[in-house]
N, C-alpha and C positions, 0 to 999 in steps of 0.2 A: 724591678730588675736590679740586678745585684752582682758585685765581683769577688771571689773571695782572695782574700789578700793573707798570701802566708811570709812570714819573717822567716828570717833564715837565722840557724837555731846558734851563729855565732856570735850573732850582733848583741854587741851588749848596753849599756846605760850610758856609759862614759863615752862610748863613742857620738851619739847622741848630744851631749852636753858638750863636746868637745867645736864639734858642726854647729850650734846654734848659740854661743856665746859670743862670738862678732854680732849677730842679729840681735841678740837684746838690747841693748843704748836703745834702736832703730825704733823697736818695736814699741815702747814704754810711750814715744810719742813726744818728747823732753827733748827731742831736736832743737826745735827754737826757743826752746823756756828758760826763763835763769828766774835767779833768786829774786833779781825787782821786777820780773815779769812770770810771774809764775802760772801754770795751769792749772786750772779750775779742776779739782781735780774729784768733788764731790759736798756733801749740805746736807746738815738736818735742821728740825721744827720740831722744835721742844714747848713744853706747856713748862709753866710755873706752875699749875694744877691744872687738870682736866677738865674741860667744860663739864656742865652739868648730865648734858645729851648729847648723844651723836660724835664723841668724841674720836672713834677710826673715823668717821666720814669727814671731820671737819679738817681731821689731819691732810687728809687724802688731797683734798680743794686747798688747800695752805700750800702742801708740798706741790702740787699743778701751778703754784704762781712764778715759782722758779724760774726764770727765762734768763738764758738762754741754758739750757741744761748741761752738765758736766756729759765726756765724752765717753762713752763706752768702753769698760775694761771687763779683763778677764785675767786674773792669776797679776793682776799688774802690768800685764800689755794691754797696748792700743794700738791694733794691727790695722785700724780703718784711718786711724790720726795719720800712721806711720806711709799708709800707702799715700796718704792727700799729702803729707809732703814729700812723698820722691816722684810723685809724675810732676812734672812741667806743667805750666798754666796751659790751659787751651787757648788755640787763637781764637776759635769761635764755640758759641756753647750747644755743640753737639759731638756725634763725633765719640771712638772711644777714648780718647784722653779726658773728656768732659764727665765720661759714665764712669773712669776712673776713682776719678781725684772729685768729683762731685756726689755722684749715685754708692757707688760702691765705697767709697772714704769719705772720709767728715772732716770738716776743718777743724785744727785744736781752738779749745774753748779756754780762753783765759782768763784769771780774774777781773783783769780792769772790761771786761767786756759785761760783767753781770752789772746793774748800776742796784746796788745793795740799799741805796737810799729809798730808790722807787717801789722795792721790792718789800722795805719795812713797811712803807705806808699801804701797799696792797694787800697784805697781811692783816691790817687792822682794817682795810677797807670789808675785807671777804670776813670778816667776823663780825661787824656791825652789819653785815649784808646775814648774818645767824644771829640778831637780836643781842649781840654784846656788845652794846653803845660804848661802855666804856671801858673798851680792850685796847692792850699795849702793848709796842712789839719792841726789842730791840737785837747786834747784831753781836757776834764776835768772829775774828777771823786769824785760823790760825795755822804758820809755815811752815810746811817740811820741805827744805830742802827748794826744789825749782817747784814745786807742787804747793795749794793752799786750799785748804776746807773752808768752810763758815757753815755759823752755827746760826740758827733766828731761832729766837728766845720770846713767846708770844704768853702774855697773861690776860686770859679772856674776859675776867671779871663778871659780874649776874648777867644771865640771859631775862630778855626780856617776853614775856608769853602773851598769846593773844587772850582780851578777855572777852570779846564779842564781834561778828561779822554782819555785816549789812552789805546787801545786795539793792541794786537801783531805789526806786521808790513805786510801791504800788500804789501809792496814791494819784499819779500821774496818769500818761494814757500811752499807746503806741509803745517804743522801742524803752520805754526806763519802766515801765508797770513789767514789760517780756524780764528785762533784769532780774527783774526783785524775785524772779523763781530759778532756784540755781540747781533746780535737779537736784541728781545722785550724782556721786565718783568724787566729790567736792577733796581737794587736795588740804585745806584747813581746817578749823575749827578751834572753838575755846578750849583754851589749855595748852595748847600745843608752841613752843617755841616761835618769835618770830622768824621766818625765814623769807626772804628776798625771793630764789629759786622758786618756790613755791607758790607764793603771791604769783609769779609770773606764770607759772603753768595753772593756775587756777583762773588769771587773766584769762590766756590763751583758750583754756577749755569755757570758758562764758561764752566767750567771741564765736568757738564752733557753733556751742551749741544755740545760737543766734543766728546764725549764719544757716543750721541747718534749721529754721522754723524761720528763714525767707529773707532776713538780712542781707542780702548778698555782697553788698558792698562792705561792709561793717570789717574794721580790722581791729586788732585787740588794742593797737596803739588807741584805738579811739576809745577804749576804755582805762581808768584810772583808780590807784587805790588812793586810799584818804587815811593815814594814820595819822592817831592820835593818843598821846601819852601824858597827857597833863593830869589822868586819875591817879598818879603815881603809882607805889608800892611795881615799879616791873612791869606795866601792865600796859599793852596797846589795845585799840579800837580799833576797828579796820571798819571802812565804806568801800564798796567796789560801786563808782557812776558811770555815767555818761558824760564826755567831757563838753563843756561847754561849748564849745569851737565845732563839733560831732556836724557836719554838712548835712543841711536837709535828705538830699540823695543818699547819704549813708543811715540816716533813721528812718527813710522807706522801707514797707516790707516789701518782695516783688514777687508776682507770680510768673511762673512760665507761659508764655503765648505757644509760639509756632514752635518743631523740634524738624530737623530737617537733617537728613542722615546722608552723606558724600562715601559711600560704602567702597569706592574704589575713586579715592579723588583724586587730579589730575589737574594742575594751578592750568597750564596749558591749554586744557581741550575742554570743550563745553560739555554741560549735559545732555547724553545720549537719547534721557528717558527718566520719568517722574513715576513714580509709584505710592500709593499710599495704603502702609501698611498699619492697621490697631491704629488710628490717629495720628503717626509719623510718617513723613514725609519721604520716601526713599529715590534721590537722585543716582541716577547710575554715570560713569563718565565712560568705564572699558567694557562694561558689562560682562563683570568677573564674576560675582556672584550673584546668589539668588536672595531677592530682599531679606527674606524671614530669617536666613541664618544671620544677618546681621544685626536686626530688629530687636531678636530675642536678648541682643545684648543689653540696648537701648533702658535702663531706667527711667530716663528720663520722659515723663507725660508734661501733654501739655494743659493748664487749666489748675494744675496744681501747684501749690505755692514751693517756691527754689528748695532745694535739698541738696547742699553739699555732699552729704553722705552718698547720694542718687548719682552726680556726679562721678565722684572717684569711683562707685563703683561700676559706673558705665568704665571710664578708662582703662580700669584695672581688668576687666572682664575681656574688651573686646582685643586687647592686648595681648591678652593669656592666648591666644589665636596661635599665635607663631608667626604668621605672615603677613603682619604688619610692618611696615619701617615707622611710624610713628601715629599716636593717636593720640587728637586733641579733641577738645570742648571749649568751644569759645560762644559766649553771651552778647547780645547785641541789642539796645535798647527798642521795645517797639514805639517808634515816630508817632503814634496816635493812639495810643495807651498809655497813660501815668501809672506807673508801676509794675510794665511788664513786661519782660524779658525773652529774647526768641533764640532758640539753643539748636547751634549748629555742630553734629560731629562729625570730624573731617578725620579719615582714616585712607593713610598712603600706604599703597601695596608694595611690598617688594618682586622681585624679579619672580614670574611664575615661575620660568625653571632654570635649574641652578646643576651645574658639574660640580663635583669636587675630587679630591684625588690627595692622600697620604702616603707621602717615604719614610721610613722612620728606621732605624735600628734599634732592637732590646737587646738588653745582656739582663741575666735572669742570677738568681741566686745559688740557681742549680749547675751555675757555672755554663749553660748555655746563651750561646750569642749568634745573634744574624740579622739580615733586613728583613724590613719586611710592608709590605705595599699594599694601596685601600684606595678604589676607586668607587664614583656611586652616583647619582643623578636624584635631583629630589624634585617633583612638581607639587608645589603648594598651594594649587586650587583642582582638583582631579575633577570632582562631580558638581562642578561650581557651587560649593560647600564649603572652602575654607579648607578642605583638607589636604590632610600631608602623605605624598606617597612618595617612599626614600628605599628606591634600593640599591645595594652595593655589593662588590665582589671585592674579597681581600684573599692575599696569600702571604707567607711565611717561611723562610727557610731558618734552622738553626744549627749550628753545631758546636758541641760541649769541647772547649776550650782547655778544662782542666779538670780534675779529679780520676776515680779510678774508671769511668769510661770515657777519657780522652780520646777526641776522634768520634764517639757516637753522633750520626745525624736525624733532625727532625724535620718534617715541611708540613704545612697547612692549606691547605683551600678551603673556604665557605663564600657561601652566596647568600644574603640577605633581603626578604623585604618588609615594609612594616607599611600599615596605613594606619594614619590615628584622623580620628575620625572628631571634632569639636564639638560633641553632644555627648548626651547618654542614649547611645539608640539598644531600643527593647525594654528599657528602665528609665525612660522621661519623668517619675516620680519620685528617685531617690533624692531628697534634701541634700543641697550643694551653698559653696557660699558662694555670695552673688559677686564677690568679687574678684570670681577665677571660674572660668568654665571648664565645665568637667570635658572627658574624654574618652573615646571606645578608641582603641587599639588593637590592631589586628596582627600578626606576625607569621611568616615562614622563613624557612631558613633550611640547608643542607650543606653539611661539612664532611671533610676527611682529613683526620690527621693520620701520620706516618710516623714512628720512629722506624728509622730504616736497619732492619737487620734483626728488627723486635716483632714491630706489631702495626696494624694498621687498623684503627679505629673510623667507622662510617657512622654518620648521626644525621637523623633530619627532626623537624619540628614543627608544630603550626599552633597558636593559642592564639586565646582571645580575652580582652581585660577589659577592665573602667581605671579609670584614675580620677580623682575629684578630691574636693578640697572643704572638706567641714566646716571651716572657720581659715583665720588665717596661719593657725600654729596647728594645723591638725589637715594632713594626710591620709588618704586610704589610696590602697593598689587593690584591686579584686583582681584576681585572674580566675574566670568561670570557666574556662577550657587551654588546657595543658596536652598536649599531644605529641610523644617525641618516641622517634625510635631508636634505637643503638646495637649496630653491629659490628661484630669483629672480623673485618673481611679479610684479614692478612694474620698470618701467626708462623713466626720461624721458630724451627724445631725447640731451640732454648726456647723460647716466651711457652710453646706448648706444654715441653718438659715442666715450666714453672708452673702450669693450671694444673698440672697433673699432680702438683705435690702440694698444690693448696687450693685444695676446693672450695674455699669459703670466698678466697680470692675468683677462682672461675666460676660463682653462681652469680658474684658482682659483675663481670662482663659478658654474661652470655646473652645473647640475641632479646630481646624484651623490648614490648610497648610500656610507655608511661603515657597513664591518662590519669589525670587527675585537676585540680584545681587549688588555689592557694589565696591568702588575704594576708597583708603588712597594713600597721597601722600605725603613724608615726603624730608624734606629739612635741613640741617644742615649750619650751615654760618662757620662753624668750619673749617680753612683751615691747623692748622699746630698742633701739639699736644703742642707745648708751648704758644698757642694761650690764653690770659688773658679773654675775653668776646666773647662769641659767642651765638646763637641762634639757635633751632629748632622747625621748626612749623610743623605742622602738617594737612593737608585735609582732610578728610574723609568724604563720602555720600555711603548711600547705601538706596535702597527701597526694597518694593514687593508687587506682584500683579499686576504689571502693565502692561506686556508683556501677562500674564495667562488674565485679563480682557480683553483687545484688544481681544485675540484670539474665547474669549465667548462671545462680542459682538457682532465678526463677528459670527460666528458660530449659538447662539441663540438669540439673537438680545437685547432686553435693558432688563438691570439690572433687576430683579422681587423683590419685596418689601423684600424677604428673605436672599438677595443677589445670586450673583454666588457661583455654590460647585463644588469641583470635590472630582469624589467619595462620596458622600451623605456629604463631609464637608462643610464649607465654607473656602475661603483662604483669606489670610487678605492684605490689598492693604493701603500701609502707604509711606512715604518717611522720611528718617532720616539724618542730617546735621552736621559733628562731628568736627568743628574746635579745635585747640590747641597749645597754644605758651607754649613755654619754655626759658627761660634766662638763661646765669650761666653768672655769674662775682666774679673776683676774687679778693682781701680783702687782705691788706697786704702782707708783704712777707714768710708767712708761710703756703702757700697753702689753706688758708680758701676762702670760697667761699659765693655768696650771691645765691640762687637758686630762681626762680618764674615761676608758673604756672599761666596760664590761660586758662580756657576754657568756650566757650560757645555754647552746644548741642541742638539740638530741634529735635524733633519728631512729624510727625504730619499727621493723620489718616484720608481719602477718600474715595469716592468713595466704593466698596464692605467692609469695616469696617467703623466703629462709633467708637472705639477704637484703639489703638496702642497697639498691642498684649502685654502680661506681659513681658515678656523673652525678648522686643525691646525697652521697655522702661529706664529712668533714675531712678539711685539714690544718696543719699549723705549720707555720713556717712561711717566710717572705717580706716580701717588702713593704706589707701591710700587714703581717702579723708577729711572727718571735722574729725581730729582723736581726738576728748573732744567728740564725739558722738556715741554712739552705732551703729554698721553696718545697713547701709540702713533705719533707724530710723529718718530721717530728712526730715519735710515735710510731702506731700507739702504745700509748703505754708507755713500759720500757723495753719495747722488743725492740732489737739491734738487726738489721737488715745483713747477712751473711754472705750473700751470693752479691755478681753482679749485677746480676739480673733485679733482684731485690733493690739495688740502688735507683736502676731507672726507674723504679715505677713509683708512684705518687704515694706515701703512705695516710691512708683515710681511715677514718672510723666513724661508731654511730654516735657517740658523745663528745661535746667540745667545751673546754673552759678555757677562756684567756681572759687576761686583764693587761689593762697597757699605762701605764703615765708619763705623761709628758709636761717636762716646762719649757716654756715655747716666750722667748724672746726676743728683742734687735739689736743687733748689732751699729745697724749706720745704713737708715734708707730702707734700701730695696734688701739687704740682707740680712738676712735672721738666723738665730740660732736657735738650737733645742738639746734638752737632756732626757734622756728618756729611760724604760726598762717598762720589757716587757716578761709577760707568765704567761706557760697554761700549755697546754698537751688536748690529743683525741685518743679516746677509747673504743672497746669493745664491749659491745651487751654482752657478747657469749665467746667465752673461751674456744678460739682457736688453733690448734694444735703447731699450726705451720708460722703462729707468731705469738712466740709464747712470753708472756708479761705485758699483750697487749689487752687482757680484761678489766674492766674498770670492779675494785675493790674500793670503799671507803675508805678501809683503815690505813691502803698504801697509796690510796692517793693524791697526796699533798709531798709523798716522797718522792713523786714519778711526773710534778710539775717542770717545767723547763724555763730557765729565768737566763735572761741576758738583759744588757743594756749598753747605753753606745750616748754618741752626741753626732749632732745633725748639723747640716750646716744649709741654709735653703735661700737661696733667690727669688722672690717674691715682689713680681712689678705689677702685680693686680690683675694680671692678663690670662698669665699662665704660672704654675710655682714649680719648678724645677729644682729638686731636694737630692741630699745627698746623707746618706746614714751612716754611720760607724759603726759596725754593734762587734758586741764579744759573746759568747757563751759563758754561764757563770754558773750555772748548773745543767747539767746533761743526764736525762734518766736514761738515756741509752748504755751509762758507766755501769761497772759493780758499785754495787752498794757501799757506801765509805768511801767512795772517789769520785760522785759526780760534783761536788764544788769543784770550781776552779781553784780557791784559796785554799791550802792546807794538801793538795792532793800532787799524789808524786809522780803519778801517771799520767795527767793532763796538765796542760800549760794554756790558757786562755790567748796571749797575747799571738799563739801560733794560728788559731782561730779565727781570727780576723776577717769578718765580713763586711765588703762597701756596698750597699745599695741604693741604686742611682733610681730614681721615679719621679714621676708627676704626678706634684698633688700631693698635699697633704694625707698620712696615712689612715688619719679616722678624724 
């Protein structure tokens, strides 16, 4: 949602400069600073020369030791310092004066607060913790003014490299012969630098993999490395044991005994009812559900030796449910077995049925605003299955605030239901990870939108999917039935007028079934959550018509010039292609980030249609896509919309390119900032006549791309992120040619431009 913000064409620079120079002093944050008390005002970490390896990464962990960190600026202001010091102390720490001058402002950071002493020896700490035994740091610190830098000056000297690893002793029996076999994924080896870090995650991964072959007690603390350097020339020895102290109980292996499943537990009320399902034990307490749908989640068997892995993925799986409030595993020794363990999983239900109800107001980019209201009821056990049946009724009113159809109004009704279902029913074979259960999804729905005085748009729907989860970085959506229909029940003379002068526009809304099916398939390269760069791309195709055609070929034989109908309509037969990348990489050491989209969609219509229905086509423009441009107001091409009528309606096409970047950092807290700029335009397969320069050519299309950018400013308290965008226009292929920059061009003025869009949620 979005406002568009016009200047008024007398306001000039000076006046500007003239209003915000009392504010500067304020802003800088040098309220309380003087010269012998000066603010901390920024630091770097220099080498006398470069380690041998790793030297951005070693930077990266030098510059993380800095504590307490310099205060957030921008252009030389400190707007979060400046606010923390004009609110007043809170009397109690909540409250908005506390979210103030705490949450939203940062206390100034001054030098005598950084203790520069501690800060050199941790420095040579974290470098001998990288095999530079004899590394040296020292500091310089130097004043401008109320403000002070320092500099650490760090000379790492030879790294030390491992020259061999030893794991437990196989000559032993029990828990140090299991050691002495370290598997795959091993985090070390000869050669390679000493590293602290790594020694410890290569601990840690012994300890699992012990843990998961029956250890159960076993924690990594209870294993130790053994280095040793006395070969000289640089060179360590490494032993990974078992420490001597290691408690008999913790070198037991343990098998599982009894597995006893609390499928709707209840501290309160006893069990209702004992069941024994596949060797598991199913207690009922409300008798919510039916054993087997809980069972199936159950890895855990009894008779087999402990499995961590079996573990988490029982939690993880029976979790994935939804109507859970919380799900444990808890082990309990068996009294008359030495070495065996009896696994109880306690799973508390949430409230079977649930009201909800949303107020909300949008303001859109298209300069439309209004309330708009969401009511819905969800029971999360329907067929004593775990499942979720949620449906709701919402409605919408809007009306456009400002541009050239000021005064136009909009309203919405729909009614939704969904049941998803926590299996794969009709496909119990498809490979899923066992650490998330898959799901069938069912959907209907019927809507009406209205713009009043234009058009009135009716649509209804019903499909049916799977969702599951390959692994943990890899998604699939299947949708095997798509069913919607779309009609134009209202049409005032102008909007008819307009069908009548662009037919390509009236074959996109004329009355038509889509039946079809679709598949997205999503992949994350993200393997650990302190992972610095990762990627997610995205597949997606879906068509329709093409299964319904076949079946009317065979049936009444070739197409008739009017196309195939069912039921007196015609159903539209297209294919759609939806790829998409995503970047993040991360920016110094304060959690900023660089963010980038790309994508590139086509749509492209066959066979029983000449068009790619409206409702399947692309657009650009919004608050999640060219945000300097009005919603869906981009394109195609470079056709310029002439009529009013041409303003209201949405402009789509069958091709889409956009690219987006963003750098995404904080300010102080819960508030963040960003700088962004976005590209990219929709086209047309086939020339148009009634919108002309909206065909996609190669050679003119990188001239007919549309580029803005802006800075963001976003509230972000983990809960929910409520953003705010700036953008401008900076290229417009809707201009004559030789005038759509903004810079250089004597007909357009950017700064007039000016779009604020307000949203929830990050935009990609």
């Amino acid at each position: 949602m979005s406002v568009r913000k016009t200047m008024h064409p007398t306001m000039r620079a000076p006046w500007w400069a003239v209003w915000l120079l009392p504010c500067l002093p304020a802003c800088t944050g040098l309220e309380h600073a003087t010269v012998e008390k000066p603010l901390f005002a920024g630091y770097a970490v220099k080498w006398t020369a470069p380690p041998e390896e790793e030297a951005a990464e070693a930077l990266r962990e030098l510059e993380g030791v800095v504590t307490p960190v310099p205060n957030n600026s921008l252009l030389g202001m400190r707007p979060t310092v400046a606010l923390h010091n004009m609110v007043r102390e809170p009397e109690r720490p909540k409250g908005l004066r506390n979210l103030l001058k705490y949450k939203i402002g940062s206390p100034p950071v001054y030098l005598h607060d950084v203790p520069l002493d501690d800060v050199d020896r941790a420095l040579v700490n974290r470098m001998q913790n990288r095999g530079h035994f004899s590394a040296a740091s020292s500091y310089s610190v130097r004043h401008k003014g109320r403000t002070a830098r320092v500099t650490w000056t760090v000379a790492p000297g030879p790294v030390h490299r491992i020259a061999d690893v030893q794991y437990g002793d196989n000559t032993a029996a029990g828990l140090d012969s299991a050691l002495a076999d370290p598997g795959r994924g091993a985090a070390i080896g000869p050669g390679m630098p000493y590293h602290l870090g790594r020694l410890t995650e290569e601990r840690e991964r012994m300890a699992d993999r012990l843990r998961e072959r029956g250890w159960y007690r076993l924690r990594a603390d209870d294993l130790v490395w053994q280095a040793d350097t006395a070969g000289g020339r640089h060179a360590v020895h490494l032993h990974l044991r078992v420490k001597p102290a290691t408690t008999p109980e913790k070198r037991m292996r343990y098998t599982v005994g009894r597995v006893t499943v609390h499928g709707d537990h209840d501290a309160l009320l006893p069990p209702s009812d004992t069941t024994v399902v596949d060797s598991v034990t199913y207690v009922n307490h409300l008798n919510m559900y039916r054993p087997r749908t809980i069972t199936r989640g159950v890895f855990i068997q009894p008779g087999r030796t402990y499995s961590q892995r079996r573990s988490e993925a029982t939690r993880s799986y029976l979790a994935s449910y939804g109507v859970f409030r919380s799900v444990s595993v808890q082990y309990t020794d068996d009294s008359t077995r030495a070495g065996t363990i009896d696994a109880d999983v306690l799973l508390a239900p949430q409230e079977r049925f649930s009201l909800f109800s949303e107020l909300n107001a949008i303001s859109k980019s298209n300069n439309f605003t209004g309330p708009g209201l969401k009511a819905g009821f969800r029971d999360r056990d329907v067929f004593r299955g775990a499942e979720q049946l949620t449906v709701d009724v919402s409605t919408r009113f809007e009306t456009q605030v400002a541009g050239p159809a000021k005064g136009t109004h909009a309203y919405e009704i729909s009614a939704k239901a969904g049941l998803r279902i926590p299996r794969m029913v009709l496909l119990p074979f498809l490979r899923t990870a066992r650490q998330h259960a898959p799901a069938t999804t069912f959907d209907l729905g019927y809507g009406l939108f209205r713009r009043v005085g234009l058009y009135g748009l009716e649509s209804a729907n019903a499909g049916m999917g799977y969702l599951w989860r390959g692994d943990r970085r890899t998604w699939h959506d299947l949708r095997v039935l798509e069913v919607s229909y779309n009609s134009l029940y209202y049409r005032s003379p102008e909007f008819e007028q307009f069908l009548v002068d662009n037919p390509t526009m009236r074959r996109s809304f004329e009355e038509q079934f889509i039946i079809g099916l679709g598949y997205t398939y999503t992949h994350s390269t993200r393997r650990r959550t302190d992972q610095r760069h990762w990627a997610t791309y995205t597949l997606g195709a879906d068509e329709g018509g093409h299964l319904v055609s076949a079946v009317s070929q065979a049936l009444f034989g070739a197409r008739p010039a009017e196309g195939h109908t069912i039921f007196g309509q015609r159903f539209a037969q297209y294919v759609r292609f939806r790829p998409e990348l995503r970047t993040y990489h991360a920016v110094g050491r304060r959690g900023a980030q660089v963010v980038t989209r790309l994508l590139v969609h086509a749509a492209y219509a066959h066979g029983n249609s000449v068009t790619v229905p409206y409702v399947k086509q692309f657009f650009a423009g919004g608050t999640n896509s060219l945000r300097g441009f009005r919603a869906r107001s981009v394109g195609p091409g470079s056709y310029t919309g002439s009529t009013a009528t041409d303003l209201l309606i949405d402009q789509v096409g069958d091709l889409k390119l956009e690219a987006n970047l963003e750098y995404r950092f904080t300010f102080s807290g819960i508030i963040k900032g960003a700088l962004f700029a976005d590209a990219g335009n929709v086209w047309l397969w086939h020339d148009d006549p009634q919108r002309p320069g909206g065909q996609w050519h190669r050679d003119r299309m990188w001239e007919e791309i549309a580029v803005d950018a802006g800075l963001g400013l976003r509230i972000d308290p983990e809960v929910i992120v409520v953003r705010l965008d700036l953008a401008a226009p900076l290229h417009r292929p809707d201009l004559p040619a030789g005038q759509r920059w903004a810079f250089g061009s004597t007909a357009y003025r950017w700064h007039r431009n000016v779009i604020l869009n307000i949203a929830i949620g990050y935009p990609f």
